[in-house]
C-alpha positions as CSV (number, residue, x, y, z in Angstrom):
1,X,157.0,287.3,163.7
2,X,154.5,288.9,166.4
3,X,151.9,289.0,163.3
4,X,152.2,285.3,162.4
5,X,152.4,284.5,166.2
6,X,149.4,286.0,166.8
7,X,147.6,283.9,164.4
8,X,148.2,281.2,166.3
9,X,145.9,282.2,169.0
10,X,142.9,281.1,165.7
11,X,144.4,278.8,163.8
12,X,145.2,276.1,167.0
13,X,147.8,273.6,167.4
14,X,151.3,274.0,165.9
15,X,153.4,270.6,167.0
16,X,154.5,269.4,164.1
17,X,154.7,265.6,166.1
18,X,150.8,266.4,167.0
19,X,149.5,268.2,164.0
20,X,146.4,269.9,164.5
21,X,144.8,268.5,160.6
22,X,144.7,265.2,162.8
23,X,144.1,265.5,165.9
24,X,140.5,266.5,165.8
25,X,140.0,262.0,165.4
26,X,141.2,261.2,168.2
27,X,141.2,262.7,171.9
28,X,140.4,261.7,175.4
29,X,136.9,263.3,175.2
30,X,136.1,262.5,171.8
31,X,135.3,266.1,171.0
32,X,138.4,267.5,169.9
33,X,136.9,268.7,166.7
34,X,134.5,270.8,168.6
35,X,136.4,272.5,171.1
36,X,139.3,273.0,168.4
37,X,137.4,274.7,166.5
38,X,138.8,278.2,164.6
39,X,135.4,279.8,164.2
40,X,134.5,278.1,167.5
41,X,137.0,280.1,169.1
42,X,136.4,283.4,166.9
43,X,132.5,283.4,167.7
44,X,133.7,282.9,171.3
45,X,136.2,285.3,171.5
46,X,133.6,287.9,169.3
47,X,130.6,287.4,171.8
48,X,132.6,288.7,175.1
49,X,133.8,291.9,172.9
50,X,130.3,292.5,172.1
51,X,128.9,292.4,175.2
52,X,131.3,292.7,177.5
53,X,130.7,292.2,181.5
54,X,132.2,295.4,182.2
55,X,131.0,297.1,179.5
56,X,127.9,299.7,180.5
57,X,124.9,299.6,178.2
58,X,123.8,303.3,178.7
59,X,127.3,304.7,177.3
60,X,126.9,302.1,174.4
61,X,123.2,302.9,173.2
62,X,122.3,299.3,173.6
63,X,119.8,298.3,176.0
64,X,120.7,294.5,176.3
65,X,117.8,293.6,178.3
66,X,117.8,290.9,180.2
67,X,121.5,290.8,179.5
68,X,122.3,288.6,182.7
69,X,119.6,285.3,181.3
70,X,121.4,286.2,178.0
71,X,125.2,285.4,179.7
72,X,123.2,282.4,181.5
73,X,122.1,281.1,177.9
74,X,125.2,281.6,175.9
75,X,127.6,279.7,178.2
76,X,124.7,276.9,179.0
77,X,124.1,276.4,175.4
78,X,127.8,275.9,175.1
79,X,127.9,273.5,177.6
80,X,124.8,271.5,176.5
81,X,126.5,271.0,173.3
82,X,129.9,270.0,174.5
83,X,127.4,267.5,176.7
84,X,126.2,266.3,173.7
85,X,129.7,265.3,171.7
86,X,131.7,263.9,174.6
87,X,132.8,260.7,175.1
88,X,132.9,261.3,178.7
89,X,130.6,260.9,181.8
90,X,132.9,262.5,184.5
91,X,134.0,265.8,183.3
92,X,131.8,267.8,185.4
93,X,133.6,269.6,188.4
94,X,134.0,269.2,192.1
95,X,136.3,271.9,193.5
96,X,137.5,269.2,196.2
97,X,138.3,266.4,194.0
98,X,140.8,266.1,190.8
99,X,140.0,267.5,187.7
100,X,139.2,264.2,185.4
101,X,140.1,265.9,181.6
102,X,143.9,267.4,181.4
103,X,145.1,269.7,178.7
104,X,147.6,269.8,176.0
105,X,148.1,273.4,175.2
106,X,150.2,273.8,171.6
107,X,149.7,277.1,171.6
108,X,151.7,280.5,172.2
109,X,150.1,284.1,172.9
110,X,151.0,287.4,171.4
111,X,153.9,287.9,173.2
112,X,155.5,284.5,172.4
113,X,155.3,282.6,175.3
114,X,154.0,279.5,175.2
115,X,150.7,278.5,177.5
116,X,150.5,276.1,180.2
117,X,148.9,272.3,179.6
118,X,147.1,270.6,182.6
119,X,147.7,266.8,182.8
120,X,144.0,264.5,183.5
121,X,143.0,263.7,186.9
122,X,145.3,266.9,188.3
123,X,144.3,267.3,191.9
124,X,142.9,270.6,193.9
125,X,145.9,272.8,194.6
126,X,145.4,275.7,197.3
127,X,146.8,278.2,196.2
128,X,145.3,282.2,196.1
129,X,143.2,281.3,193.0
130,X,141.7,278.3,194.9
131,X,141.0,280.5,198.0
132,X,139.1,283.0,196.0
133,X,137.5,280.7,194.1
134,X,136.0,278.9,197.8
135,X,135.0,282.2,198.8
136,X,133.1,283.5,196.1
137,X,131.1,279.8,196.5
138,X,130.4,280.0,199.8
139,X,128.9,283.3,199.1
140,X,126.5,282.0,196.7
141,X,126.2,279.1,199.0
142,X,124.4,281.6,201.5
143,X,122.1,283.3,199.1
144,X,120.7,280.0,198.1
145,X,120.3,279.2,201.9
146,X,118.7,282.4,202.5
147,X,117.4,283.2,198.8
148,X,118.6,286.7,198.9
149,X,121.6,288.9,197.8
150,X,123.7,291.0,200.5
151,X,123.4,294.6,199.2
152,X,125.6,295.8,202.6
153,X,125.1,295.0,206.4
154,X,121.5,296.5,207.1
155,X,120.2,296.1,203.8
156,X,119.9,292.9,201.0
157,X,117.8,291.9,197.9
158,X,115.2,289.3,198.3
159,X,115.1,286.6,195.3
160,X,112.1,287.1,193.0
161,X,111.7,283.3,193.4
162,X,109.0,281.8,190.7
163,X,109.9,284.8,188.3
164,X,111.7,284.5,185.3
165,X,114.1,287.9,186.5
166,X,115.9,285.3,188.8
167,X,117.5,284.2,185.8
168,X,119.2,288.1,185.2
169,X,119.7,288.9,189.0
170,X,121.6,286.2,189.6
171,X,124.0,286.1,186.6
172,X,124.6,289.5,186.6
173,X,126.3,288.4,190.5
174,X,128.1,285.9,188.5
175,X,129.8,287.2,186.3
176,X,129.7,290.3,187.7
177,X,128.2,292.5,185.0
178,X,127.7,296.0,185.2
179,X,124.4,295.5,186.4
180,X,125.5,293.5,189.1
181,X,123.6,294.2,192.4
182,X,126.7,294.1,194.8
183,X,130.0,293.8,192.4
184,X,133.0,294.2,195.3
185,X,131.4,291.4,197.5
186,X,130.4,288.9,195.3
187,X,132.9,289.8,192.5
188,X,133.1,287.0,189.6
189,X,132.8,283.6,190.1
190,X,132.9,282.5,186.4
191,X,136.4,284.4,185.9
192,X,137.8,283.3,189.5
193,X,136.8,279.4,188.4
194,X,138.8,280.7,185.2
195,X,142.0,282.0,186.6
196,X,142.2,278.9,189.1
197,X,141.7,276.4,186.5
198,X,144.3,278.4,184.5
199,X,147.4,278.1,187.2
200,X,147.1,274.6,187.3
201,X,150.6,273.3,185.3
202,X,151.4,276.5,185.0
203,X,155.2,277.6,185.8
204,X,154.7,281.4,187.2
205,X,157.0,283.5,184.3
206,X,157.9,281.5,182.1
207,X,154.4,280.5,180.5
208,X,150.9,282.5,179.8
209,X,149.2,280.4,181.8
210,X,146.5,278.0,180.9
211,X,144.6,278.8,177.7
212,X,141.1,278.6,179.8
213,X,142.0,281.9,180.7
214,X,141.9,284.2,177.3
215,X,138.6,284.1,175.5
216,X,140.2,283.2,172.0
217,X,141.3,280.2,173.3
218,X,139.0,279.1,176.5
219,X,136.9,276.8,174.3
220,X,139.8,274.6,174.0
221,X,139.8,273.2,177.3
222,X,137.3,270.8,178.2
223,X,137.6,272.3,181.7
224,X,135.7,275.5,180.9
225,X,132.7,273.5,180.0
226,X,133.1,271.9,183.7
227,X,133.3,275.6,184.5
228,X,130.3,277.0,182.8
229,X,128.1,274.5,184.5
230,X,129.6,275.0,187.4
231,X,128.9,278.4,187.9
232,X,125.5,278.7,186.1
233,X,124.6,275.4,188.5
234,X,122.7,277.6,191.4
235,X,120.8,279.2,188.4
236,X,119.2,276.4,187.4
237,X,118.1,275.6,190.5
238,X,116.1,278.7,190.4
239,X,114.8,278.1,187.2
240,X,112.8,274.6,188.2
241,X,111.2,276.7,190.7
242,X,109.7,279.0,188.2
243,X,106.4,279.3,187.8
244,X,104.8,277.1,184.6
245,X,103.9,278.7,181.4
246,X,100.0,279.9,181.3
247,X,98.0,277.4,179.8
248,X,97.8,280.1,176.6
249,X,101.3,279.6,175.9
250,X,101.1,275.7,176.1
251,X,98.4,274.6,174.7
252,X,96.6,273.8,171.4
253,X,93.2,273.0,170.9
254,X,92.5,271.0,168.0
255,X,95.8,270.4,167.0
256,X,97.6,267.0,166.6
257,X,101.4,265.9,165.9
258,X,101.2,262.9,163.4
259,X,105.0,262.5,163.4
260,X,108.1,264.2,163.3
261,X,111.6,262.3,161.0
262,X,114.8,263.2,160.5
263,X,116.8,261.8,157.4
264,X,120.5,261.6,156.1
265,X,122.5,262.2,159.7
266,X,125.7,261.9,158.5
267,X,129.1,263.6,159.5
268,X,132.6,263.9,157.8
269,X,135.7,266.0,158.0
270,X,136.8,268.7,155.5
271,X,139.8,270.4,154.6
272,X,139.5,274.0,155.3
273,X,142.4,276.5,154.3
274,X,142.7,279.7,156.5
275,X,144.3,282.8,154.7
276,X,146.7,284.0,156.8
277,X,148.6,286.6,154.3
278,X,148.3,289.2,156.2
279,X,150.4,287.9,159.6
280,X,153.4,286.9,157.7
281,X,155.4,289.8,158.3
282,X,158.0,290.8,155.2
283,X,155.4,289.4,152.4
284,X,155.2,289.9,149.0
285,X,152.4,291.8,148.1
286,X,151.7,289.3,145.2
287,X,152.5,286.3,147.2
288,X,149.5,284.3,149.3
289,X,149.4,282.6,152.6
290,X,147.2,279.4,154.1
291,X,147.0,277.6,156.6
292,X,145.2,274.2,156.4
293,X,143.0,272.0,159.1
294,X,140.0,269.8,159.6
295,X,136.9,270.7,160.5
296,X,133.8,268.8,161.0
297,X,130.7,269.6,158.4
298,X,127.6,267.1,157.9
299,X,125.6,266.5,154.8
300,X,122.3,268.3,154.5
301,X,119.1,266.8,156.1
302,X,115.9,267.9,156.7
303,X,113.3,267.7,159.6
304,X,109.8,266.7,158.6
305,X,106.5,267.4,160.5
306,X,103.4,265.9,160.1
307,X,100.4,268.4,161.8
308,X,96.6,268.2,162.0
309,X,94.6,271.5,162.0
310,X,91.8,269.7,162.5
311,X,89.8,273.5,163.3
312,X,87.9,275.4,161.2
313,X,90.3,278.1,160.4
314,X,94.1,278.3,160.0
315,X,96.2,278.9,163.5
316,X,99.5,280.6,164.2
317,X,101.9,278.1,165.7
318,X,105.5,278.4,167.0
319,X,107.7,275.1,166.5
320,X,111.0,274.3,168.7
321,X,113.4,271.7,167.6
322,X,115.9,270.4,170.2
323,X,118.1,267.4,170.1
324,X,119.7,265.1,172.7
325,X,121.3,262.1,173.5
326,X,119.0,259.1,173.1
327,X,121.1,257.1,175.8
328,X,122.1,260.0,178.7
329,X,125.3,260.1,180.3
330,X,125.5,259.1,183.9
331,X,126.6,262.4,184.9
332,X,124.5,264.2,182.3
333,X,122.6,267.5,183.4
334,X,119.2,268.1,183.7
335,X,118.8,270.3,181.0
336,X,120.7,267.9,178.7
337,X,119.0,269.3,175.3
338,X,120.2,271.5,172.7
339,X,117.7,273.8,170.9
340,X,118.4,273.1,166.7
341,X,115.6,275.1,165.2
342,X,112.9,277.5,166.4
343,X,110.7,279.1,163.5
344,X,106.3,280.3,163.5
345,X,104.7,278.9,160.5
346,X,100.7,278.9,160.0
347,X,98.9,275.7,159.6
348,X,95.9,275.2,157.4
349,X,92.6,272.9,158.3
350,X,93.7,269.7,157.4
351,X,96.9,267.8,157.1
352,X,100.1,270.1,157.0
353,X,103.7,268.5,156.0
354,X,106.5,270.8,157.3
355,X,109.7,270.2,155.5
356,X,112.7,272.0,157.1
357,X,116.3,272.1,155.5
358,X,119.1,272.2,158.1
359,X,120.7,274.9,156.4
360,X,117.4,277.1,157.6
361,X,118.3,276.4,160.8
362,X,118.2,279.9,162.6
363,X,119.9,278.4,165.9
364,X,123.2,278.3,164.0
365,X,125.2,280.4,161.8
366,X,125.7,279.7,157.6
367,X,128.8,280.3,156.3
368,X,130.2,283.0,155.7
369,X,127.7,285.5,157.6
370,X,128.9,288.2,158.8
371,X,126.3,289.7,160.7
372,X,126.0,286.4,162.7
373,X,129.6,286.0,163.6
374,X,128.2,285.3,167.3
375,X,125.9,282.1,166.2
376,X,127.5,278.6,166.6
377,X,128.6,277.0,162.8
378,X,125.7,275.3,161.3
379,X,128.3,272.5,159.9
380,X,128.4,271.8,164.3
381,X,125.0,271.4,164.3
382,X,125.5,267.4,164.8
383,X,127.7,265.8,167.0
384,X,130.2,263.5,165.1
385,X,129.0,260.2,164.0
386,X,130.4,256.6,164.2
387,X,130.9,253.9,161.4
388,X,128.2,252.0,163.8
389,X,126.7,255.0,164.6
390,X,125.6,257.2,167.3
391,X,122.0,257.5,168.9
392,X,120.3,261.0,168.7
393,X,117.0,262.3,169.9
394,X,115.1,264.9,168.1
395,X,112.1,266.2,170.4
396,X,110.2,269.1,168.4
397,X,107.3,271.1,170.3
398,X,104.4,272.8,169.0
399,X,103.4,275.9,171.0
400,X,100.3,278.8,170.2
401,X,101.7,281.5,168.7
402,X,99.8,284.9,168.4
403,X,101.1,287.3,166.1
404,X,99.3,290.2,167.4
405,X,100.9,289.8,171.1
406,X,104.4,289.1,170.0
407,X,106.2,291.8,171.7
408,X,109.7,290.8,170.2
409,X,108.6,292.5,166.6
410,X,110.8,295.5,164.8
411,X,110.1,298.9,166.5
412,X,107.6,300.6,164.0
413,X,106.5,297.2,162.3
414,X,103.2,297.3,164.3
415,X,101.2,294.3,165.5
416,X,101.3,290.8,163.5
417,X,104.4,292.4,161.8
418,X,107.1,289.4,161.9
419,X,110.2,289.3,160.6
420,X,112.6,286.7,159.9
421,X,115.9,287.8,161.4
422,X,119.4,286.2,160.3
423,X,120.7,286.6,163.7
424,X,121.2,283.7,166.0
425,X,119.5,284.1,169.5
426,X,122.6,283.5,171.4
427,X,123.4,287.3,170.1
428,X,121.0,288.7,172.5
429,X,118.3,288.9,169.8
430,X,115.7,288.9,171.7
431,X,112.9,288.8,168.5
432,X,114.5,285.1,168.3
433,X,112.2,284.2,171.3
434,X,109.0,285.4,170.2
435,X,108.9,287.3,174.0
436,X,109.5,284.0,175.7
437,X,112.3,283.3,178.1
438,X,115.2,281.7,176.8
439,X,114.7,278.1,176.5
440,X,111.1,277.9,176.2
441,X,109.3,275.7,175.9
442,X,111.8,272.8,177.1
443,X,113.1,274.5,180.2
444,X,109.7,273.9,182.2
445,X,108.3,270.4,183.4
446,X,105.5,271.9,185.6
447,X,101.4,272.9,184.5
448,X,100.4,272.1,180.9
449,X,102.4,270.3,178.9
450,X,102.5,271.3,175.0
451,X,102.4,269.1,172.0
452,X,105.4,267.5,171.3
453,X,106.7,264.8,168.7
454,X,110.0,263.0,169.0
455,X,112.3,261.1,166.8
456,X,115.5,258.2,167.6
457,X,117.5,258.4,164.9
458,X,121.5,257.6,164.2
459,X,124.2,259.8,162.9
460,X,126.9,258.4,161.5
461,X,130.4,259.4,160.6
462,X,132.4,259.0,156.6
463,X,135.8,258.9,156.3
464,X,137.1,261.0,153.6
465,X,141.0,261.2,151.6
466,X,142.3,264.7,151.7
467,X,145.0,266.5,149.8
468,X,147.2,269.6,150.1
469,X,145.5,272.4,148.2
470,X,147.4,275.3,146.9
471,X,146.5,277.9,143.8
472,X,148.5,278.6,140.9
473,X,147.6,280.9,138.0
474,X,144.3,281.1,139.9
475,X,143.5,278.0,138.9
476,X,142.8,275.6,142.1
477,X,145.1,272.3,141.5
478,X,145.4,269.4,144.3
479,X,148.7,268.0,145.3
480,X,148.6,265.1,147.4
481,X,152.2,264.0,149.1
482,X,153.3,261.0,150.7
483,X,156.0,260.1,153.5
484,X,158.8,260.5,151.2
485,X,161.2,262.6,152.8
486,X,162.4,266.3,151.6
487,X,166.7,265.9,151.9
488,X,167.3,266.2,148.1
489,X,165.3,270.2,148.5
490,X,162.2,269.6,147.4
491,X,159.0,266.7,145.9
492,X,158.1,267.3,142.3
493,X,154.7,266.6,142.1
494,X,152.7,266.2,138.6
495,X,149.2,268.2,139.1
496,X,145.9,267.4,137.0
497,X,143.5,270.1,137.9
498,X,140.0,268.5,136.5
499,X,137.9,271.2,135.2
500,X,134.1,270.2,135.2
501,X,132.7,269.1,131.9
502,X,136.2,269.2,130.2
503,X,139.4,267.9,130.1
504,X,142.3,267.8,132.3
505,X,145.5,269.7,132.3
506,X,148.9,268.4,133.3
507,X,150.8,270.8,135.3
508,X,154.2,270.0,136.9
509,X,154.9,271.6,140.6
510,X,158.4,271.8,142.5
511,X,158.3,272.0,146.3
512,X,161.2,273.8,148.0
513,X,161.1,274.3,151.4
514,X,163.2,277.3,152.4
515,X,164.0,279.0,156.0
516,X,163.0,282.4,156.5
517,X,166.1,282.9,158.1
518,X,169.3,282.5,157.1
519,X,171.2,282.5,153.7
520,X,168.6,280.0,151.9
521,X,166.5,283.6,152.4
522,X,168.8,285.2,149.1
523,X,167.4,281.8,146.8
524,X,164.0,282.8,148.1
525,X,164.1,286.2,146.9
526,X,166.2,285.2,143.7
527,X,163.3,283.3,142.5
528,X,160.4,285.8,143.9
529,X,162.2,288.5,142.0
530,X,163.5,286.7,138.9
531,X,160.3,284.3,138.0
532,X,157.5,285.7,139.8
533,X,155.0,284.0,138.0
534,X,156.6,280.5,139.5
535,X,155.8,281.2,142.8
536,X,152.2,282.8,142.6
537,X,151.0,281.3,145.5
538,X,153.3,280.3,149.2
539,X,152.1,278.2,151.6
540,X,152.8,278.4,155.3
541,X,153.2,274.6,156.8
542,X,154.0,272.9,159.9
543,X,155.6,269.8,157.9
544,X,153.0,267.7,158.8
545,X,153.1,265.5,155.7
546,X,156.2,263.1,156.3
547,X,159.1,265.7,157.4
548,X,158.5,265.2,161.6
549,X,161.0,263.0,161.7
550,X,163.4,263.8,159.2
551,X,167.2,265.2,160.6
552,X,167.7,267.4,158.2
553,X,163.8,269.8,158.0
554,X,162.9,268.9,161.3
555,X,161.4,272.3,162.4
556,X,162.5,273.2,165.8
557,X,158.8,275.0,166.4
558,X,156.4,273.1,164.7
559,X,157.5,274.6,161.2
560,X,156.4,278.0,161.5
561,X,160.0,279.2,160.7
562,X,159.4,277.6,157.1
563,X,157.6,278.1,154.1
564,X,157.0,276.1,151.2
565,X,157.2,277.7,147.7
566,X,155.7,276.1,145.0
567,X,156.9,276.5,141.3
568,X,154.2,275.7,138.9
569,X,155.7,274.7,135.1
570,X,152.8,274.7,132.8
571,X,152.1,272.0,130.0
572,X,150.4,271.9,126.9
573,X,150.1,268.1,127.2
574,X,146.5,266.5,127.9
575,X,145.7,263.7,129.6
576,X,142.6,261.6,131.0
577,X,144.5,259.4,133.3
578,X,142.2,257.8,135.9
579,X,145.0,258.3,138.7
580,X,145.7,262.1,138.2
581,X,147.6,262.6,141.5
582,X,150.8,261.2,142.6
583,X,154.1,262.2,144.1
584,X,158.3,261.5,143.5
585,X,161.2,262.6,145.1
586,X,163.4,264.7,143.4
């Protein structure tokens, strides 16, 4: 039970009265489907194993330089984007004042015990995380009044201010890396904010605590993106003191953006079955496991440029692509936009049209990639839409790019070597920047300007019918099932799988639903053992689809002490019925 417990921790929300395939639709922020996220949560939890505050790059043979702007990046991107898919204009935090956006935590740890929720506008509460969290502040209160770090009591670290190491120096102090200057005084502010956050709602041994707390679940909470900004807050107030960009790095001499358009923003939610065979403990070798949910996905679109060369030889040219809201939220940061693409192309003389697939996209991660596990899902490259839709700006910026400088080339490549790397730059690849800082060219408003285009356009949202997917034979079939309750032991439901370019095939399917404990356990394995071939494929369920309320299945823990067998009965009989999918009681 451990094993399928601790698949919880991924797979989310296991209340059968608030079922998780749902609940993405509709929550108080509006972006349940991106905080909820599985591989949200899995990149998350990935990225602090792989580069770990504590973790010391020397005894790993990784240099990670600049690792502090790269922490800085990662959780400001991440906040950005949550920026960009709420509903809300108040969920930034004020340690003195109630926290607006609660927390319903379905979810149990490793151990079993079930985490903490945090109900909306849940006032300050001093306690020892509170005082800690205050103290910390008020230290970074004084190096901003002083702009410098205490090292001890006759020595400290002035602020390199106008340099682009501020970034590094003082996120290293936040969240107290290894390279940290001064670790034991200023110790973490991003994990105290984490731990306080955490205890609110929480009842001291007899839950985990809140889920803000563990990295496989903190993306859950809209609090940690409160958090995130929070803490990486006195960085950017560095960062607009930076020096700007040399006029080499900004502009382009007879070059000229004609336009820039962005078609097809649409968004709709899939099905998407998680295999989870491997955490059932006492499985069959030959039988399967899933776990189904929503996720969000868009259709494919491109981004088109329209460039003048209007010189007499081609030029090198480094395009960004960032996105925003076209109406800002009151409360909305400064740094409000989201990078989407970044890619070096080279222009001839004359008119160039640049088509760009969203799939190319190198900001985000295709699916499956391995290598890329850090990089956020490309299908979360658009906020959700609307049915009236939603306003979104594209702003793309055209920037000189020299191939022969580019210091973010292979080792051994030489000069005007470039490479196309799969990796998204959250990573802490640094070739992704071309040897910029993170966040060029957008993150400067100072000095000369570069070429830029932007575009207003409108995403909007499809609804879509979805069905219970299960395999049988290795064939994939679809079973839809209505609210028709399960007392008689089980739904027959008559299959069609439709086979592209031929006919379909009729199968008949018995559900049984059967507890994994108890005598009903004996039928189980009767049938396993006796008719193997019936039950090729299981599929774990939290009853969502009609049984919440019914007396007699009602799971006592959101189902996850049940499984559903299915018994596939093959037919020779053809059909080309139009309606290939219903569902009767037995």
């Amino acid at each position: 039970m451990a094993a399928m417990v601790a698949c919880m921790w991924l797979l989310g929300t296991y209340d059968a009265k608030n079922p998780v395939l749902f609940g993405p639709e509709e929550s108080e922020d509006g972006a349940a489907y991106f905080r909820e996220d599985a591989q949200m949560s899995s990149m998350f939890y990935n990225w602090h194993l792989n580069f770990a505050s504590l973790m010391e790059p020397s005894k790993v043979n990784n240099s990670w330089e600049g690792r502090g702007e790269m922490y800085y990046d990662f959780h400001n991107q991440l906040a950005v984007a949550y920026n960009l898919r709420t509903a809300k204009g108040d969920w930034l935090l004020d340690w003195d004042k109630p926290i607006k956006l609660g927390y319903r935590a379905d979810l149990v740890n490793s151990s079993g015990q079930k985490l903490s929720s945090r109900s909306s506008d849940h006032p300050p509460t001093d306690n020892g995380y509170f005082q800690e969290v205050m103290d910390i502040r008020q230290k970074f209160q004084a190096v901003r009044k002083t702009n410098s770090i205490y090292i001890n009591e006759s020595d400290s670290a002035r602020l390199p201010e106008g340099s682009d190491k501020v970034t590094s120096l003082l996120a290293d102090l936040l969240y107290n890396t290894t390279d940290s200057l001064n670790p034991a005084y200023y110790k973490s502010y991003y994990d105290a904010a984490l731990e306080y956050v955490a205890s609110l709602g929480s009842n001291p041994g007899q839950d985990a605590g809140g889920a803000v707390r563990y990295p496989l679940t903190a993306l859950r909470d809209p609090a940690f993106y409160a958090i995130a900004m929070e803490v990486n807050d006195i960085i950017r107030h560095y960062r607009k003191l930076n020096t700007s960009y040399a006029k080499e790095d900004m502009v382009l001499d007879d070059v000229e953006i004609n336009s820039l358009d962005v078609n097809n923003l649409e968004t709709y939610f899939e099905a998407f079955d998680i295999g989870v065979t491997r955490a059932i403990e006492n499985s069959f070798e030959w039988l399967k496991y899933t776990v189904r949910s929503l996720r969000l996905n868009h259709k494919p679109f491109e981004t088109v440029l329209n460039i003048t060369n209007k010189g007499d030889s081609p030029k090198d040219v480094m395009i960004n692509i960032a996105m925003a809201r076209s109406s800002p939220l009151p409360t909305a940061p400064v740094d409000n936009y989201q990078p989407f693409d970044r890619f070096t192309v080279q222009l001839n003389q004359g008119v160039n049209l640049i088509r760009r697939k969203s799939s190319e996209s190198k900001i985000f991660v295709q699916e499956p990639n391995f290598v890329g596990i850090c990089g956020i899902p490309e299908r979360l490259a658009l906020p959700r839409g609307s049915e009236a839709g939603v306003p979104l700006t594209f702003m793309a910026a055209v920037t000189p790019y020299d191939r022969m400088k580019d210091t973010s080339l292979e080792e051994g490549g030489g000069p005007g070597v470039h490479h196309d790397w799969e990796l998204s730059p959250i990573c802490g690849n640094r070739r992704f920047t071309y040897g910029k800082p993170l966040g060029f060219p957008f993150d400067r408003t100072t000095g000369d300007a570069p070429l830029t285009a932007s575009y207003k356009g409108t995403v909007y949202h499809s609804k879509r019918k979805f069905s219970s997917s299960i395999t049988i034979f290795d064939n994939a079939v679809n079973c839809t099932t209505d609210a028709n309750y399960c007392r008689s032991g089980g739904w027959r439901c008559r299959l069609l799988e439709r086979v592209e370019g031929g006919p379909l095939h009729r199968r008949e399917v018995k559900l049984y639903l059967f507890r994994r404990h108890g005598v009903n356990v004996a039928m189980m394995t009767w049938l396993c053992t006796q008719i193997p071939w019936a039950l090729h494929t299981l599929q774990v369920t939290n009853l969502r689809y009609g049984l919440v309320d019914d007396p007699v299945w009602r799971p006592d823990r959101g189902g996850s002490q049940y499984v559903a067998a299915f018994m596939a009965v093959p037919s020779a009989k053809r059909s080309t019925d139009k309606n290939p999918f219903f569902v009767s009681k037995v």
